[in-house]
N, C-alpha and C positions, 0 to 999 in steps of 0.2 A: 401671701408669701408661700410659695413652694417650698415644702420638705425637702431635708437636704440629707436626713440621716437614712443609714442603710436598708429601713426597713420601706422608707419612702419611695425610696427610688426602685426596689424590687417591686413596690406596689403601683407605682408606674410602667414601670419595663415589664413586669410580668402579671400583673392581676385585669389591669384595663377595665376595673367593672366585672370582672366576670367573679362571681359568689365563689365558688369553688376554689380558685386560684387565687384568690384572698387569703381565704382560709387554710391553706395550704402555706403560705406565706408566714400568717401568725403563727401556725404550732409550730414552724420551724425555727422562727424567730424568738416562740417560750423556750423551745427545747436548748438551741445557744445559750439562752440565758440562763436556765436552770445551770446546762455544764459547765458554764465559765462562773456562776457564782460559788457552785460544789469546790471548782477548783478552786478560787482566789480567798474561799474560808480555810480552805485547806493549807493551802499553802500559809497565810498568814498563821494558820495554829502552828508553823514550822514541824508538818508531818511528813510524811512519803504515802504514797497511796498504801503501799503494805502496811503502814502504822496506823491509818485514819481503818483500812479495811479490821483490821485485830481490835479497834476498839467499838468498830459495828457489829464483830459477828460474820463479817464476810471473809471473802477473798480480793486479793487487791486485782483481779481482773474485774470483778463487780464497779470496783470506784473506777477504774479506770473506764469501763462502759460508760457511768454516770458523769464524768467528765469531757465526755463525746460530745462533738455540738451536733451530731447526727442520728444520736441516740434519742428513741423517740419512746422508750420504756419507762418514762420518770415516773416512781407508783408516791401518792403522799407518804404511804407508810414505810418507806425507805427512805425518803427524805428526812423525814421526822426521826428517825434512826442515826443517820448524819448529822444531821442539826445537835441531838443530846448529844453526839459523841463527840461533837467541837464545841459544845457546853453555848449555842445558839439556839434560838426559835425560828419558825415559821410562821410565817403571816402567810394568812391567803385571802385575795382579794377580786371582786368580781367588777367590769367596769363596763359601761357599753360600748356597744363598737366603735362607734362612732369616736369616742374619747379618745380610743385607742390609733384610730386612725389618723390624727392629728397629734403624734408622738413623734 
């Protein structure tokens, strides 16, 4: 059965086998994910980027970067930063590619 979700069909339309443009693919596809789950903890703690940045230690242009699905500066220990300051963890997980390429 052909993949149907968005990561599939970019790796059809734009990878075709080529290593490089694979790969290019998935960081793009972690870094969306990082920004949209930065955002959607956020939001659920019922904060404002200004209220989540003041309990990091930043400024609310930093969260606002971090919630870029284009932003490709995700460092762990600024995650881990956000995470205590929405009273969350991080998991991190390593899987091979191939796992990954049937998602």
């Amino acid at each position: 059965m052909e993949e149907q979700s968005a990561g599939g069909i970019l790796r059809r339309r734009y990878a075709r086998g080529d290593a490089a443009r694979t790969a290019s693919v998935e960081r793009e596809r972690v870094n969306a994910e990082v920004a949209q789950m930065i955002y959607d903890r956020r939001v659920a703690a019922g904060l404002t980027q200004r209220q989540l940045a003041e309990r990091v230690g930043t400024r609310q242009s930093v969260i606002s970067r971090l919630e870029d699905a284009d932003y490709g500066g995700h460092s762990l220990s600024m995650l881990q930063r956000v995470a205590e300051a929405l009273g969350q963890r991080i998991h991190v997980r390593m899987t091979t590619a191939d796992t990954e390429a049937r998602r």
